[in-house]
C-alpha positions as CSV (number, residue, x, y, z in Angstrom):
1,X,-12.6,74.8,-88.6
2,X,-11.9,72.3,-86.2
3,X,-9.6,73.1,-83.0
4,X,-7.1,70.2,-83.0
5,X,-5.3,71.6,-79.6
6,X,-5.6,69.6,-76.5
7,X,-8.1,70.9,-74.2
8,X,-7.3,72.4,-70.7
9,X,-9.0,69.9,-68.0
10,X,-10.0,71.5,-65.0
11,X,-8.1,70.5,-61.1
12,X,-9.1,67.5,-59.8
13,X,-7.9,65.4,-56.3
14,X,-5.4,63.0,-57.4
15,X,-7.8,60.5,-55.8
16,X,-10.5,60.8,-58.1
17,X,-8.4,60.3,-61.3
18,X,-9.8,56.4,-62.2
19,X,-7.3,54.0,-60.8
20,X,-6.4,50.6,-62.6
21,X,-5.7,48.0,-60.0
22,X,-4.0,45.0,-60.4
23,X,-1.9,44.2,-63.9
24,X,-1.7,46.7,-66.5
25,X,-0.3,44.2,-68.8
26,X,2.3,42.0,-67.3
27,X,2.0,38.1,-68.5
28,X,1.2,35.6,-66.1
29,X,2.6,34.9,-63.9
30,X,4.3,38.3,-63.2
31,X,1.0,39.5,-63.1
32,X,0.4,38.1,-59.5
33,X,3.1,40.3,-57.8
34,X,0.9,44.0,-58.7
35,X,-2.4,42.2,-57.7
36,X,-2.7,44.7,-54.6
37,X,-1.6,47.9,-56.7
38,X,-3.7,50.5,-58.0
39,X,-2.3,52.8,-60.7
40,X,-4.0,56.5,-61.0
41,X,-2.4,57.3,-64.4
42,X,-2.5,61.4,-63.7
43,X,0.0,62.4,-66.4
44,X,-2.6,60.4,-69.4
45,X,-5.6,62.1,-67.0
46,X,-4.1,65.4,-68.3
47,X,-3.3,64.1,-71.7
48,X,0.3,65.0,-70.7
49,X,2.4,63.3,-73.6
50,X,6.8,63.9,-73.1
51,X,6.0,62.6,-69.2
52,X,4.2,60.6,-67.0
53,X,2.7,60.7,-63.5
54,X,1.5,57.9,-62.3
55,X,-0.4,58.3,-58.1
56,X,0.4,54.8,-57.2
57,X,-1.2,52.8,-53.9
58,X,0.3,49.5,-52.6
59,X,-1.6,47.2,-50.6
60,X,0.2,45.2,-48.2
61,X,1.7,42.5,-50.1
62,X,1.7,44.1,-53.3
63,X,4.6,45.3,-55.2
64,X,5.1,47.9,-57.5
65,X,6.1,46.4,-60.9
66,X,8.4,43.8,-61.4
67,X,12.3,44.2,-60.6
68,X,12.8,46.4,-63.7
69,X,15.2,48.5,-65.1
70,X,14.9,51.4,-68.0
71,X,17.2,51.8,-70.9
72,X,16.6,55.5,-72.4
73,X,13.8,56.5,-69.5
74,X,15.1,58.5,-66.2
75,X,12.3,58.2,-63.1
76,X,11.9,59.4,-60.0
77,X,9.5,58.2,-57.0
78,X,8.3,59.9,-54.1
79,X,7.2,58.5,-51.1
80,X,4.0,60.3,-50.0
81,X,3.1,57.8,-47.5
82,X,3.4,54.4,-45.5
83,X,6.3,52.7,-45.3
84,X,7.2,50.7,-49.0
85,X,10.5,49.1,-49.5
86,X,12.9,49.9,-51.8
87,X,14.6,46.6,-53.6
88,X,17.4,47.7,-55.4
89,X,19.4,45.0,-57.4
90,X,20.5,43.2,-53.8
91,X,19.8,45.5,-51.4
92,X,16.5,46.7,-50.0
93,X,15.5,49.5,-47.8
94,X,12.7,50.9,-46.0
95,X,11.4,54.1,-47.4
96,X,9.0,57.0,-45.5
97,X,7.1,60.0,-46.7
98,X,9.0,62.8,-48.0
99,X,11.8,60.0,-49.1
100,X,12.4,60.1,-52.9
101,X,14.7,58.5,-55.4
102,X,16.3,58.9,-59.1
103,X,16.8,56.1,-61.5
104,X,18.5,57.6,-64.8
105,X,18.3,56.0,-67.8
106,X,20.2,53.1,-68.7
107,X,22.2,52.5,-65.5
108,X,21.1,48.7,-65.4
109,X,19.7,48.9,-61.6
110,X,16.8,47.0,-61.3
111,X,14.4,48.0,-58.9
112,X,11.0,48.2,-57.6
113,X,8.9,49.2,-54.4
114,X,7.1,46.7,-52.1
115,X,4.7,47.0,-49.4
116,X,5.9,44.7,-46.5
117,X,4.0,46.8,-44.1
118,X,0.3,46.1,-42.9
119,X,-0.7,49.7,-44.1
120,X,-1.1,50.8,-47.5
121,X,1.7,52.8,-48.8
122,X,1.4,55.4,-51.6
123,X,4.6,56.6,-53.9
124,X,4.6,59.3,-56.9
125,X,6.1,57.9,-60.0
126,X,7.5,60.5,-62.9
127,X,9.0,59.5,-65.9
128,X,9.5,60.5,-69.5
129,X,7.5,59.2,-72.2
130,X,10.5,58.3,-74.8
131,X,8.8,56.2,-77.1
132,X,12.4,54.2,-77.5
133,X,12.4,53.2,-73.9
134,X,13.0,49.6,-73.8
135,X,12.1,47.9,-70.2
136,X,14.6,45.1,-68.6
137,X,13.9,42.3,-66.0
138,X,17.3,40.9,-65.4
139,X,16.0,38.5,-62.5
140,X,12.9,37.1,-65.3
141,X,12.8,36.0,-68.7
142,X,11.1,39.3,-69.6
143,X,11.5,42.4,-71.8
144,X,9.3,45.3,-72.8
145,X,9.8,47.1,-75.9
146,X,7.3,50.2,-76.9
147,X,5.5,49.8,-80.2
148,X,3.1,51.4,-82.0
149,X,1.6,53.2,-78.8
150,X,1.4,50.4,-76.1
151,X,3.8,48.0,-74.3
152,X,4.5,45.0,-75.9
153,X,6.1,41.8,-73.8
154,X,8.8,39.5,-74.5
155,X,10.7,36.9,-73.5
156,X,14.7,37.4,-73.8
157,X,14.4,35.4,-76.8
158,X,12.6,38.4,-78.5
159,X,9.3,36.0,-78.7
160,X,5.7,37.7,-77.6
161,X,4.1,36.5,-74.9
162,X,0.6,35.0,-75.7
């Protein structure tokens, strides 16, 4: 009989869990503003499924995501080095290691971290996996909406993004 429970994977360094860099699915031309990230996905490394963990690296110049805000997903990020900025709605402020921040669920602040420095800076994101979350962009004509297993993008309009 087959074992259908998820198997127990063994430690590992944060660093050698594959990274993604650049876009991991923005449209153009949002894709431009994450061309200097790289996203180690630890959480789907461990085939964690009610919450994420994502070890994320900035580049100077890069930015985190795009000014977003989540409608039924809390998150929290940790600053474990450098020195990113925090841009929150219309305020911004520079973050250090050991400084962390809470976003709960469907307050409506946008925000996102960017690397003004000329040393990479690397944050800890954690979030829950609710497969209802919907994704904002109030300062784009963007939206994310989670279907069938994967992030699908839209304009405000409700129309895909080709």
């Amino acid at each position: 009989m087959p074992d259908d429970k998820p198997r127990q994977k063994p430690p590992i360094a944060a660093a050698d869990v594959p990274g993604q860099r650049g876009s991991t699915g923005y449209p153009p031309p949002w894709r431009l503003l994450v061309q200097g990230r790289t996203k180690r996905k630890i959480g789907d490394w461990f085939n964690l499924t009610r919450f994420g963990v994502n070890l994320t690296t900035l580049e100077p110049g890069a930015a985190s995501s795009v000014m977003h805000c989540h409608a039924t997903q809390d998150e929290l990020v940790y600053v474990l080095s450098g020195q990113p900025t925090l841009v929150m709605d219309d305020t911004s402020q520079v973050l250090g290691p050991g400084d962390c921040i809470g976003f709960p669920a469907g307050t409506g602040v946008a925000h996102q971290f960017v690397n003004d420095s000329d040393e990479p800076a690397v944050i800890l994101e954690i979030g829950d996996r609710d497969p209802s979350d919907r994704v904002d962009y109030p300062h784009d004509d963007l939206r994310a909406e989670f279907r069938d297993g994967s992030w699908v993008f839209l304009n405000r309009d409700g129309q895909p993004f080709e």
